[in-house]
Every structure is written in structure tokens, then in C-alpha cells.
N, C-alpha and C positions, 0 to 999 in steps of 0.2 A: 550294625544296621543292615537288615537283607532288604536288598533291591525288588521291587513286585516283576513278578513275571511278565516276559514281550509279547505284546498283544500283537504287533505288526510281524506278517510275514514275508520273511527278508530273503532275498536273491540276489545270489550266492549266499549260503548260509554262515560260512565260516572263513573263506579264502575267495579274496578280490585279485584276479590273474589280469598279467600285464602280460602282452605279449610283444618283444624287439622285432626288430632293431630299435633300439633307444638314443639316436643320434640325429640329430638332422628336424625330425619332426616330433609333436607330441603324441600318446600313445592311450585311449581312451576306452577304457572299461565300464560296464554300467552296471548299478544295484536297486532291483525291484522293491517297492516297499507296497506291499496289501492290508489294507486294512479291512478284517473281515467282521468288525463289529458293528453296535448299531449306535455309537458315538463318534464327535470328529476327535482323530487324534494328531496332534502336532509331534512333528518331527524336527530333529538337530543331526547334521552331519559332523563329526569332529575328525579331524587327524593330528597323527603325532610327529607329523613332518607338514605343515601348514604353505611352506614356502616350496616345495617339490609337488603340490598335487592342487589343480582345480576341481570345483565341485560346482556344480551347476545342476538344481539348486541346492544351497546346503542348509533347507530351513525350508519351512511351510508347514501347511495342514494336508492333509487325508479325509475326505469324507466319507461315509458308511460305503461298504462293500466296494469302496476305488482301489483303485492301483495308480502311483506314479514313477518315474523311472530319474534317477538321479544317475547325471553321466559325469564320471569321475577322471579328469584327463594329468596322466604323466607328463610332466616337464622333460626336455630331451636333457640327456645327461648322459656321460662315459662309463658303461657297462662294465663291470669288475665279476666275473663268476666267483671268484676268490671271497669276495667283500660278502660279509651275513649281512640280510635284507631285513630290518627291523620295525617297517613301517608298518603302522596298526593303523584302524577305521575303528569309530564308533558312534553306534547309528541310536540315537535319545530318542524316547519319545513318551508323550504325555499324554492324560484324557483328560479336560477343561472341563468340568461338569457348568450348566447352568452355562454356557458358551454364548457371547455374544458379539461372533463375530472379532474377535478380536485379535488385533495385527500378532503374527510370530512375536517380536520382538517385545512387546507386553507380556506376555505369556510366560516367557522365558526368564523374565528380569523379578519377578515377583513369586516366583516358582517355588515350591519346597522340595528341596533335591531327594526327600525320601517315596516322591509319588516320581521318579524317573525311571523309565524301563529304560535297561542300556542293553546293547549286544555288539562283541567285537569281532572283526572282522580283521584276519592276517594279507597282507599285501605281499603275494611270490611273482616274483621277474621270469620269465620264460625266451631264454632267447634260440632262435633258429638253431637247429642242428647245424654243425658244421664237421666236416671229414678231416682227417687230417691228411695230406698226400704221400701216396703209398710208399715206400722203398722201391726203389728199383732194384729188381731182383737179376742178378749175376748168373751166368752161369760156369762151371767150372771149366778151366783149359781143358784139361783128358776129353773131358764129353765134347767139344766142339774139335776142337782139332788132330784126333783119332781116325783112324780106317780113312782117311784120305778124303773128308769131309762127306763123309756119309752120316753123319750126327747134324750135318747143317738144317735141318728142317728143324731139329729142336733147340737149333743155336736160335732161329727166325719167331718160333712161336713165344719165346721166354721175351724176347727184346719185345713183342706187340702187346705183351700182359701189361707194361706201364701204360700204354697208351689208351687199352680198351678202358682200364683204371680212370683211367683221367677222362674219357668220355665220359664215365659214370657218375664222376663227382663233377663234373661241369652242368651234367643234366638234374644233378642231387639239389646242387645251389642253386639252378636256378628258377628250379621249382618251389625252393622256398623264400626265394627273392618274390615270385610272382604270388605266395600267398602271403607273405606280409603285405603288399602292395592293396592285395585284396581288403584284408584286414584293415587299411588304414583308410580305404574308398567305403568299409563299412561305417567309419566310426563317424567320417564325414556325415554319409546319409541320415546318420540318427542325430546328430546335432540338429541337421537342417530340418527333419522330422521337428524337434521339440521347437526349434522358433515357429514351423511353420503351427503348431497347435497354438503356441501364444499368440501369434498372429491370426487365426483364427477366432481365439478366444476374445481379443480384443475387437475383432470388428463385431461380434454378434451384440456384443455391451453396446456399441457406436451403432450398430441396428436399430437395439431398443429405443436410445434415445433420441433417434431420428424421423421413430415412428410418425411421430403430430408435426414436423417438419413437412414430411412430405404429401401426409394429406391435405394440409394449406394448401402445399402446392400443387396438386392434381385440383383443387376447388378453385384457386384463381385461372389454371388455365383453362375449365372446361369453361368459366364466367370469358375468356377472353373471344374462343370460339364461337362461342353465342353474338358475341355483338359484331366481329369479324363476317359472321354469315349474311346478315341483310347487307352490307357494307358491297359485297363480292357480288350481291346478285344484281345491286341498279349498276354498277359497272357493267355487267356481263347486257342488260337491258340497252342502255346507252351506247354500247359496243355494235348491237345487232340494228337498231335503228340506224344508227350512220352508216351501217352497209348498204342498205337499204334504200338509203338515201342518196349514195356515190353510186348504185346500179341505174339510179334511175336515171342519173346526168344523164353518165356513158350510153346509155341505150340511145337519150335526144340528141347528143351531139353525132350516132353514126347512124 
């Protein structure tokens, strides 16, 4: 049976990178899907390690010329370079002719698996460079303790060669401390990016159907200011008359 060709265009095309430290927190990579036709086509995210990797989301539709962004988060786990990395991705997707609107999970349960585009995607682990720390390098007795310590200057420069070493790899690590760090303040902002669009997306929906809520309500308040208005002004009448009226005591009684 040959699979029809992928009409959705997928990012990263072939390799989904994880970048470490892999301990302590999770580690969150993301795969662009474009749909550059002029159908909706529904998508399926699959893995082959279901229990090590969130997917959010792993299902939906693509409408003509859209793009959505599926963010794929590593479970923290004890990093082995040794251990072969086996985890696969595979990104399904369908064109629903005569579409009506109809949820993922219909779509998918009644499907003919010979109309499924598939494309897979290999999962590699990238962790931080790390140095190994240098030997301390020796130098031999003749050279140091000859001509009556006239070799001492190169006795001095050999013993600070570990040291400058070891400035350099503190400043190695810790440069790469400070861009995982970065990397992991990235992955936050795009989470909180995708809630803030559902979040968006759900108030424009609570917009719409708010619309005839609130013209009621601007129609009862301008009807309330209407009749508020004559109410305000025989007070303000009544008001001006008893001044009028207390000025004229005060004048007879002085």
C-alpha cells in the first residue's frame, strides 16, 4: 500500500533537537505544521515513547494557508551519552473532503488509513559541551633546579598554565550554564504565548455572544437617564427657591 504524499509543511523536517541539561526540569522543542492548500487538513501527533514526551497539541485541524505550532516538552530524565536515542515522531495528516466541521476525534475513528499522510521525525539529545580538566603539567628537576635557580621563571610559568586552564573552563561552563538557562526562559515564553492565543481566542467567541447582551444594556441605561434628568432638575429648582427664601429672613432679622 504507498502512503499519498505530505501536503503539510513540517518544521524541523526530519530531526526534533532536545537541548540539556535533562535533569531537574523539562526541556521543550517545537514542530511548525503549514498548511499551504486550499482544504482543512487534520493532523495527529504520534510517539514512540508516549510516556517521556508531552505534546500540546497532539490533534486538531489546519485551515487553508495557516500555520500552527505544536510544542513538544521532554520529561526530565538521567542523561546517558553512552545510551542510543531511539525516540521517533510521527506527524499524520488527513484532507476531509465535504468537511463539516467535525471534531478530530470523528475524523480519526472512521478514517481509511490508506488516505493518511505520515512523516517521521528522529528525536537527538544535545547536551552542553563539557571540558574535561586539564593534567597538570610537571616540570622536570634538571630544568628547575640547575644554574642555581636561574630556570625559576620557567619553574613559575608552567605551575600558572593549570590555573589559567582552569579560569578558562570555569568561564566555558559557565557560559553554557547561562545559555541553557536562556533556552529554558525560551521555552517558558512560548508556552505562555500558546495559552495566551487560546485565551484570546476564547474571549473574541464570549465577544460575539455578548454582542445583544450589551446593547440591552446601553438601551435600559440611556431609558434610565432620561427619566433621572427631570427628577434632578425640580430638586436643583426647590433647592434655589429656599435660598432665597433663608436670604430673605437673614436680611429682616439684621
Amino acid at each position: 500500500m504507498v502512503k499519498p504524499e505530505q501536503v503539510l509543511i513540517i518544521e524541523p523536517e526530519s530531526e526534533l533537537r532536545f537541548m540539556g541539561p535533562f535533569t531537574g526540569t523539562s526541556v521543550t522543542s517545537y514542530i511548525s505544521l503549514t498548511n499551504p492548500t486550499n482544504d482543512k487538513v487534520y493532523f495527529k501527533i504520534k510517539t514512540t515513547a508516549p510516556k517521556r514526551y508531552c505534546v500540546r497539541p497532539n490533534c486538531g485541524h489546519i485551515k487553508p494557508k495557516k500555520s500552527t505550532q505544536i510544542a513538544v516538552s521532554l520529561q526530565p530524565f538521567d542523561f546517558d551519552p553512552a545510551e542510543k536515542n531511539k525516540h521517533k515522531f510521527m506527524v499524520q495528516a488527513v484532507i476531509v473532503p465535504d468537511d463539516d466541521d467535525e471534531d478530530s476525534v470523528g475524523v480519526w475513528s472512521d478514517l481509511n488509513p490508506e488516505q493518511v499522510m505520515e512523516s517521521k521525525l528522529k528525536c537527538v539529545f544535545e547536551n552542553p559541551i563539557t571540558y574535561p580538566m586539564p593534567a597538570k603539567p610537571t616540570a622536570p628537576k634538571s630544568e628547575v633546579n640547575t644554574n642555581n635557580g636561574k630556570n625559576k621563571g620557567v619553574g613559575d610559568s608552567v605551575k600558572s598554565s593549570p590555573k589559567v586552564l582552569g579560569e578558562v573552563e570555569e568561564k566555558l561552563l559557565k557560559a553554557a550554564q547561562e545559555v541553557n538557562q536562556l533556552r529554558v526562559e525560551e521555552s517558558t515564553l512560548r508556552q505562555e504565548n500558546l495559552q495566551l492565543k487560546e485565551d484570546l481566542l476564547k474571549l473574541k467567541n464570549a465577544a460575539l455572544g455578548n454582542d445583544a447582551t450589551l446593547a440591552a444594556a446601553r438601551g435600559l441605561t440611556s431609558q434610565n437617564i432620561s427619566q433621572l434628568v427631570p427628577n434632578s432638575t425640580n430638586v436643583l429648582v426647590a433647592v434655589a427657591i429656599a435660598m432665597v427664601i433663608v436670604g430673605y429672613l437673614l436680611g429682616k432679622m439684621f
